[in-house]
PALUM-160218 format. One line per field, with one value per residue (C-alpha): residue number from 0; x, y, z; residue in one letter. Coordinates in steps of 0.5 Angstrom, whole numbers, m for minus. Layout:
<guses>
dovex: c(NUM ...) $
c1: c(X ...) $
c2: c(Y ...) $
c3: c(Z ...) $
sero: c(A ...) $
</guses>
This chain:
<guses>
dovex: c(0 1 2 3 4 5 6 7 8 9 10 11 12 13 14 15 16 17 18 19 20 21 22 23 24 25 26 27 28 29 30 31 32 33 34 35 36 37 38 39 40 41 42 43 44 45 46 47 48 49 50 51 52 53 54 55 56 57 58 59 60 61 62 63 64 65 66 67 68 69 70 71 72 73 74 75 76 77 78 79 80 81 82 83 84 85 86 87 88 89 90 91 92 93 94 95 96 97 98 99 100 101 102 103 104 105 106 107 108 109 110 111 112 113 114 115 116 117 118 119 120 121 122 123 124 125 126 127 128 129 130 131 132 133 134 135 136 137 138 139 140 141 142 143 144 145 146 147 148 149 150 151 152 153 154 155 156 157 158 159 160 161 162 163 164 165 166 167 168 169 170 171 172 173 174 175 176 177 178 179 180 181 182 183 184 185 186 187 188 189 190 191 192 193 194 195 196 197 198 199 200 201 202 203 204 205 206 207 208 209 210 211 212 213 214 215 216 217 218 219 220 221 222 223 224 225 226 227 228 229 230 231 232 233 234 235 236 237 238 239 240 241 242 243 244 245 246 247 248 249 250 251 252 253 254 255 256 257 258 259 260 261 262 263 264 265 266 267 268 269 270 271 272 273 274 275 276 277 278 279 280 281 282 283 284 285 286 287 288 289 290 291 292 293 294 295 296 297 298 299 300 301 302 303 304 305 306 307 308 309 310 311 312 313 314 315 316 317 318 319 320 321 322 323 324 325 326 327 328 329 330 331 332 333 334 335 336 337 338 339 340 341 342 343 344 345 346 347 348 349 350 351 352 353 354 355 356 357 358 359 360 361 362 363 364 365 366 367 368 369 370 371 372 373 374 375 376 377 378 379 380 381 382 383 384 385 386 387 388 389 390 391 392 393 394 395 396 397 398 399 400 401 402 403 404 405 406 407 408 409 410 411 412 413 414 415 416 417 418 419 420 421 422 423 424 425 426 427 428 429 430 431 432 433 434 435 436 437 438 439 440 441 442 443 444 445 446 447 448 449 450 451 452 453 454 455 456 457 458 459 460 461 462 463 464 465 466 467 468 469 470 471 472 473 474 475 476 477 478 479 480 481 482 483 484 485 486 487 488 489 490 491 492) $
c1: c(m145 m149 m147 m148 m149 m155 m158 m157 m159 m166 m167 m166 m171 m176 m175 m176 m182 m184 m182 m188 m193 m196 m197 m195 m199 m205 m209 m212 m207 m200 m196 m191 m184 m183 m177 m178 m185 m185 m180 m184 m190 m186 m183 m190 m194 m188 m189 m197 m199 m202 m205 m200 m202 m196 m196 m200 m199 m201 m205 m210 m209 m215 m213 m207 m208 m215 m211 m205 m210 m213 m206 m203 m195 m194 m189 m187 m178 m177 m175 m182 m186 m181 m184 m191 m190 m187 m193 m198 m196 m196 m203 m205 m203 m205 m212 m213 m219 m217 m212 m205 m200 m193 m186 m182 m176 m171 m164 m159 m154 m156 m161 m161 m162 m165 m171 m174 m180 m177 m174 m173 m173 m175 m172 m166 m171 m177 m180 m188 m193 m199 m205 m209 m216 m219 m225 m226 m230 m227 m220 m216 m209 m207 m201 m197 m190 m185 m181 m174 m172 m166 m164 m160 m165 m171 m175 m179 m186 m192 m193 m199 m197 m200 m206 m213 m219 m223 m229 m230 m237 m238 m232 m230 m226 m227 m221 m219 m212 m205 m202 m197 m198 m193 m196 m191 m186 m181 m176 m172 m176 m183 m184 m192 m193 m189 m186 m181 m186 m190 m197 m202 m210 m213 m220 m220 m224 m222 m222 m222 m219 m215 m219 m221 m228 m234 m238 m237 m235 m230 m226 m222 m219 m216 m214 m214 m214 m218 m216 m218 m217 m217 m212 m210 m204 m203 m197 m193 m194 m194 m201 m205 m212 m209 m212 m211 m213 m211 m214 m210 m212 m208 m210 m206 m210 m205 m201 m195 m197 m199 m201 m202 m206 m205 m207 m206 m208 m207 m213 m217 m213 m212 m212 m216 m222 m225 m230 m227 m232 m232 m225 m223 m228 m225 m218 m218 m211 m210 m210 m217 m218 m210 m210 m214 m211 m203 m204 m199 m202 m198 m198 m195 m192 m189 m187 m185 m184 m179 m173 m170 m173 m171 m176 m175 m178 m177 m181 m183 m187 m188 m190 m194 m194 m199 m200 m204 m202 m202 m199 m194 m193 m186 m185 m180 m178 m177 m174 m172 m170 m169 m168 m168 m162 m163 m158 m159 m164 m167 m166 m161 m165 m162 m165 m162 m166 m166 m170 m170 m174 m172 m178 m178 m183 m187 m186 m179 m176 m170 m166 m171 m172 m177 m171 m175 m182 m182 m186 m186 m193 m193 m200 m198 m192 m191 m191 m192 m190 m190 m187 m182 m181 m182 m190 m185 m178 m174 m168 m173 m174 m169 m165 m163 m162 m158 m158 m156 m159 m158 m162 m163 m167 m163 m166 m167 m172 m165 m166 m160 m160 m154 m155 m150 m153 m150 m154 m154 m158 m160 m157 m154 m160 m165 m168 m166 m170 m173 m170 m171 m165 m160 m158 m153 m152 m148 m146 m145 m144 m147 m147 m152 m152 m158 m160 m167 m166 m172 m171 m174 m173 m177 m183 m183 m183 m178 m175 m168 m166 m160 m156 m149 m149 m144 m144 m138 m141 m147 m153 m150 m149 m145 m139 m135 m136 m141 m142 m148 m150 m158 m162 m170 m173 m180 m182 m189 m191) $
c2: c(m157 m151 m143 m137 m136 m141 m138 m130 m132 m135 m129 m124 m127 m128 m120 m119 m122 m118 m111 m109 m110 m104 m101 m102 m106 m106 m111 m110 m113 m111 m117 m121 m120 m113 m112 m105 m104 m109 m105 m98 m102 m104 m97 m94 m99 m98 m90 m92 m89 m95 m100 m106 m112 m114 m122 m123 m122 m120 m115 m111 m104 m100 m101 m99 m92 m90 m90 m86 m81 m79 m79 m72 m74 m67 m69 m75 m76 m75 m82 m84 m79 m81 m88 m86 m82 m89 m93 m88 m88 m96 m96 m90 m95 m101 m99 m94 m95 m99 m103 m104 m109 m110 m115 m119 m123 m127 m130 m132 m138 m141 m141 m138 m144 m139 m137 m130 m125 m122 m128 m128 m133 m141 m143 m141 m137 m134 m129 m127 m121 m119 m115 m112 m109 m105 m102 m101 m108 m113 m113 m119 m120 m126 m127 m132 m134 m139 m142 m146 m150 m152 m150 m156 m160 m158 m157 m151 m150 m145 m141 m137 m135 m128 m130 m127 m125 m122 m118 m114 m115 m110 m112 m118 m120 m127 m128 m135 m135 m136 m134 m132 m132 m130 m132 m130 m124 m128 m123 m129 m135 m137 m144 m146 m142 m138 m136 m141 m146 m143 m142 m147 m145 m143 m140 m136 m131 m125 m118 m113 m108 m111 m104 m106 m108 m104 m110 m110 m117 m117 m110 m112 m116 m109 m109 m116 m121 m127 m130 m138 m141 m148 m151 m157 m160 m160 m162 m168 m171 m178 m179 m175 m171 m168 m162 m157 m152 m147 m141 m135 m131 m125 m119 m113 m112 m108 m103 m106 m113 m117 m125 m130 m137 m140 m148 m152 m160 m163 m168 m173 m176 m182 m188 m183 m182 m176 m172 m165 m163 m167 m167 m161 m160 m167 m165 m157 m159 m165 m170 m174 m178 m176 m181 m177 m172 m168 m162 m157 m151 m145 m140 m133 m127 m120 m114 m108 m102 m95 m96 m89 m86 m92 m98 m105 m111 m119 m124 m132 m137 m144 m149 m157 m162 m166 m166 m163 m156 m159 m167 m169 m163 m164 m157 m153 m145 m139 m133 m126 m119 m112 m105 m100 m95 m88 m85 m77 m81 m87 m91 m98 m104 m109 m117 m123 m129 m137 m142 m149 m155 m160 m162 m163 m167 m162 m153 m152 m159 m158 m164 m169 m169 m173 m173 m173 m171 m163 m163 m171 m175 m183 m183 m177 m179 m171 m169 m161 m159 m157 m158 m159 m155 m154 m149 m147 m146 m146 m151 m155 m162 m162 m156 m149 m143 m136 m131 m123 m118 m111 m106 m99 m94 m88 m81 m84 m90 m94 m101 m104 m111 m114 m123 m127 m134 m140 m146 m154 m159 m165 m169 m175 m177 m176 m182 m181 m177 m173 m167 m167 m161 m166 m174 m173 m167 m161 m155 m149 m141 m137 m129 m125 m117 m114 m108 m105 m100 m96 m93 m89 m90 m88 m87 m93 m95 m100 m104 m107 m113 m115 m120 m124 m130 m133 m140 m145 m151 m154 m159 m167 m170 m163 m160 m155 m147 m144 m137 m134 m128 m126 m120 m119 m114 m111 m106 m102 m96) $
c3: c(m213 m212 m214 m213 m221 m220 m214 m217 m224 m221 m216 m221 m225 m221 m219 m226 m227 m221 m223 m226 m221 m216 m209 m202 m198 m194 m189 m183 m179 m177 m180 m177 m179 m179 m172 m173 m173 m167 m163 m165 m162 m156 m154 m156 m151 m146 m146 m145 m152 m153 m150 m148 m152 m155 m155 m160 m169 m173 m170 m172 m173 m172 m164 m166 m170 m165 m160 m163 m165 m159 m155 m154 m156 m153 m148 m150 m152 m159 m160 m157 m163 m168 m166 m166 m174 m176 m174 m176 m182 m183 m180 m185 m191 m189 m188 m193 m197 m206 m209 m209 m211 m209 m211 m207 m208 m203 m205 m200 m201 m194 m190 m183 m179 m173 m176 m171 m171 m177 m182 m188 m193 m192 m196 m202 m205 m207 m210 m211 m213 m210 m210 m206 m204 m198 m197 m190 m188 m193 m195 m199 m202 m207 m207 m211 m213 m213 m208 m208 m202 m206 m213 m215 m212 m216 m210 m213 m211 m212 m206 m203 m198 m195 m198 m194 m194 m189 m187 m181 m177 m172 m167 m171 m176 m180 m184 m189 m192 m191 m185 m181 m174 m167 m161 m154 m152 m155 m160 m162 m162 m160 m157 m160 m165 m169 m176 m178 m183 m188 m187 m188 m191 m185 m183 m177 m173 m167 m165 m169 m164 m157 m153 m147 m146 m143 m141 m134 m133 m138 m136 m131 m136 m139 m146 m149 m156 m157 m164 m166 m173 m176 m181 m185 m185 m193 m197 m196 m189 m186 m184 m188 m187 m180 m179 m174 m169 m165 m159 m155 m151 m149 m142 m141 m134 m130 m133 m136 m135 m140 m139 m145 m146 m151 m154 m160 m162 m169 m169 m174 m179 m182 m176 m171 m169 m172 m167 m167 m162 m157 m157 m156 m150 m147 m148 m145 m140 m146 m139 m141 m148 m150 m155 m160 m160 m160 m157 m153 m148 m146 m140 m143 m138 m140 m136 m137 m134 m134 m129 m129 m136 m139 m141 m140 m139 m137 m141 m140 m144 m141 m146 m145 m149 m149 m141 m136 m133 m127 m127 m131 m137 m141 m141 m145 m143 m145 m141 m144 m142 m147 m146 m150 m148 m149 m154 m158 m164 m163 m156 m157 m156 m153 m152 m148 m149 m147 m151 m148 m152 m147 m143 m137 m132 m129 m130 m126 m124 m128 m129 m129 m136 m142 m149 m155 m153 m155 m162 m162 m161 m163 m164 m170 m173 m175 m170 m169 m176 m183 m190 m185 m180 m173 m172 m167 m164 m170 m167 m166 m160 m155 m157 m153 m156 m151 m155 m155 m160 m162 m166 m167 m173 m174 m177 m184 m182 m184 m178 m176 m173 m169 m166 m164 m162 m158 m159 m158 m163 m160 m154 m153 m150 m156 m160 m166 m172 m165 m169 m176 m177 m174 m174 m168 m163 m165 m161 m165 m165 m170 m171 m176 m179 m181 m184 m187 m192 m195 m202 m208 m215 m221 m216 m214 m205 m205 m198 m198 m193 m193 m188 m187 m183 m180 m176 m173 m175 m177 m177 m178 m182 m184 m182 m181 m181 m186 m188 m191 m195 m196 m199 m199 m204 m204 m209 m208 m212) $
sero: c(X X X X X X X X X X X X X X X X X X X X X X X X X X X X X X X X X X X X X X X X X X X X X X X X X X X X X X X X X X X X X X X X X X X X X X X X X X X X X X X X X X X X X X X X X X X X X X X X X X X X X X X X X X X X X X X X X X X X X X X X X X X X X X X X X X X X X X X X X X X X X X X X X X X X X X X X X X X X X X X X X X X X X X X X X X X X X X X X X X X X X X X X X X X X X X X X X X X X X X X X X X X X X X X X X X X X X X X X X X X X X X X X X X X X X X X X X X X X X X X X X X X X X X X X X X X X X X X X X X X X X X X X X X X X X X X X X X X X X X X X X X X X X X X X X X X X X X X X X X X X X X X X X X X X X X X X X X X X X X X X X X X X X X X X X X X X X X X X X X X X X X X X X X X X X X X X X X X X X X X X X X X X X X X X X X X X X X X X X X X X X X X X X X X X X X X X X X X X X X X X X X X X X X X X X X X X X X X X X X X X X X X X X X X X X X X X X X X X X X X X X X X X X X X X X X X X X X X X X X X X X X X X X X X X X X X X X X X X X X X X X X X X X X X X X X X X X) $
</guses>
């Protein structure tokens, strides 16, 4: 059985192994796990500050921080200036020129079973030191570490993830590593691709900065992103030599509007043929020789605007599976809304969110549904997954997910983050081993607190996540309600 002395015991000493080692991080992107940053980001983007590409992580900081530069704040509410200040000094340190190196360690006696932008751990723990380097034009970060699914199970692994390197050539930056990326307007869950598996090794290229372009043909687009990687499917996996790629494209063309389109596919691998660019030429709506590859396609849309001084904005994003945009497409859904409510600091954000992975025949032919297709390709027994878990919604096929979510920063940089969540795993109509987190359907409840907290001790720039979780059922074969406690340290120097 397993304890808490087992799970503090590994953690702390992974932390100490950790507390040697050096300063803050640095890279050229603003990464993917930081709700804070995101909420910054969106408010700044919502004020018109900065431009409105805010679907696509990481993102590169020089758009960012040029923009924050030229734009008078003056004017501006407080909570709007306290934002850019925040945001501003997260941009200084992730492009400042030298070297740096962090510790970081996670514990928790239970995994939190929705994973969002800003998860913790995959797993019951992990802990990693990393160093990193910057000159202006090349960056990089080593990072290694341990990583324990199951401490009783002995499931530990090396772990790099956060590795990178990357060059910036005029507008470009090349990069390789493993990386996390967050394509969608989702808060709570992303349908293609998301945070919730680990990163795979990956080579990749995009814009350095989402400005607008000065071509005339491209500057009707506003501002806009384009990034393309590569990976493989490493690891334990049915079918071996699977790789995969993926491309987004992501406009802000009018003020608070902004459109996404992403594609993804799995291809090669052991039993298929390999012909890596003729497929994916032939397979642009994955309508035509659909048999060489597993791919998914998806259409993004966030809106934002200021109704009465308060921001809001509505978002959507429509995942295929395999199919043409225009036939038969097994489409899942995810519909939201925030708000950021005005109060004497920091304004309140607030989300409601739905996420369904029920596919159904065509975009909204609700009711008329295809159980057991979302992430699952015979062809690639896998499916769309690694290490396994779910590249994208972290409740996986055949699942719905509503959400309501809370959070707020007070003066002293403290973020506070409040979820509840109703969530239904699997059908009575999913064929079995379609959702690899349940054997049998299960409707469950589930609530999260959350706090970040910055601190100082000895010199040493130190972040403190700690969460509560608490769930009224769980995925079968368990049963019966579960609770679950985390903390995530991160010291710089």
């Amino acid at each position: 059985m397993r304890t808490w002395g087992k799970t503090w015991t590994a953690s702390l000493t992974l932390l100490a192994l950790c507390w040697g080692a050096l300063p803050a991080l640095a890279s050229p992107w603003a990464e993917v796990g930081d709700n804070q940053l995101r909420s910054d980001i969106e408010l700044l983007a919502a004020a018109g500050v900065i431009d409105g590409v805010t679907i696509h992580w990481p993102l590169p900081w020089k758009g960012i921080a040029d923009a924050l530069a030229r734009h008078s704040l003056a004017g501006q509410p407080a909570a709007v200036r306290d934002a850019a200040r925040r945001v501003l000094g997260k941009a200084q340190e992730g492009t400042a020129p030298g070297f740096s190196a962090s510790a970081f360690a996670d514990a928790t006696n239970h995994t939190g079973l929705v994973y969002g932008f800003d998860g913790m751990g995959r797993g019951e723990g992990q802990g990693q030191l990393s160093l990193e380097g910057n000159d202006g034009i090349f960056s990089g970060r080593v990072s290694l570490g341990g990583f324990s699914q199951n401490f009783g199970a002995r499931s530990n692994k090396i772990m790099p993830d956060g590795t990178y390197f990357s060059a910036q050539l005029g507008g470009i930056l090349v990069y390789g590593g493993y990386l996390d990326h967050w394509w969608g307007p989702g808060q709570i869950s992303a349908l293609q691709l998301s945070n919730n598996a680990r990163p795979m090794p990956q080579v990749g290229i995009e814009r350095s900065s989402t400005e607008a372009s000065s071509w005339p043909v491209l500057r009707w687009l506003g501002p806009w992103q384009w990034e393309f990687f590569l990976g493989k499917l490493d690891g334990p996996q049915i079918q071996s030599n699977v790789y995969y790629d993926a491309t987004h494209l992501t406009i802000n063309p009018l003020p608070g509007l902004e459109l996404g389109l992403a594609k993804t596919e799995e291809f090669c691998g052991q039993g298929h043929p390999c012909a890596p660019l003729r497929d994916y030429f032939q397979n642009i709506d994955f309508s035509t020789h659909s048999n060489n590859v597993n791919g998914e396609g998806s259409l993004e849309f966030k809106y934002g605007h200021s109704l009465g001084g308060v921001p809001v904005q509505v978002y959507m994003q429509l995942m295929n599976e395999d199919y043409s945009f225009i036939n038969h497409s097994g489409t899942s859904h995810l519909f939201g809304a925030s708000v950021f409510l005005p109060t004497q600091g920091s304004p309140v954000k607030l989300t409601a969110e739905f996420t369904d992975s029920i596919a159904t025949s065509t975009f909204f032919s609700f009711g008329d549904n295809i159980y057991g297709f979302t992430y699952n390709d015979y062809q690639y027994p896998d499916g769309m997954r690694y290490r396994g878990r779910t590249l994208g919604f972290s409740l996986d096929d055949d699942s719905t997910l509503l959400s309501l979510q809370g959070s707020w920063t007070d003066d002293s940089g403290r973020f506070y983050e409040l979820s509840i969540h109703h969530a239904t795993l699997g059908t009575s109509h999913t064929p079995a081993g379609a959702n690899i987190l349940t054997t049998a359907p299960v409707l469950l409840n589930m609530g999260e607190a959350r706090v970040s907290l910055p601190l100082e001790l000895g010199g040493h720039g130190i972040k403190l996540d700690l969460a509560g979780r608490l769930q009224d059922d769980q995925p079968r074969p368990g049963r019966g309600f579960e609770a679950g406690i985390e903390a995530a340290l991160r010291i710089n120097l």
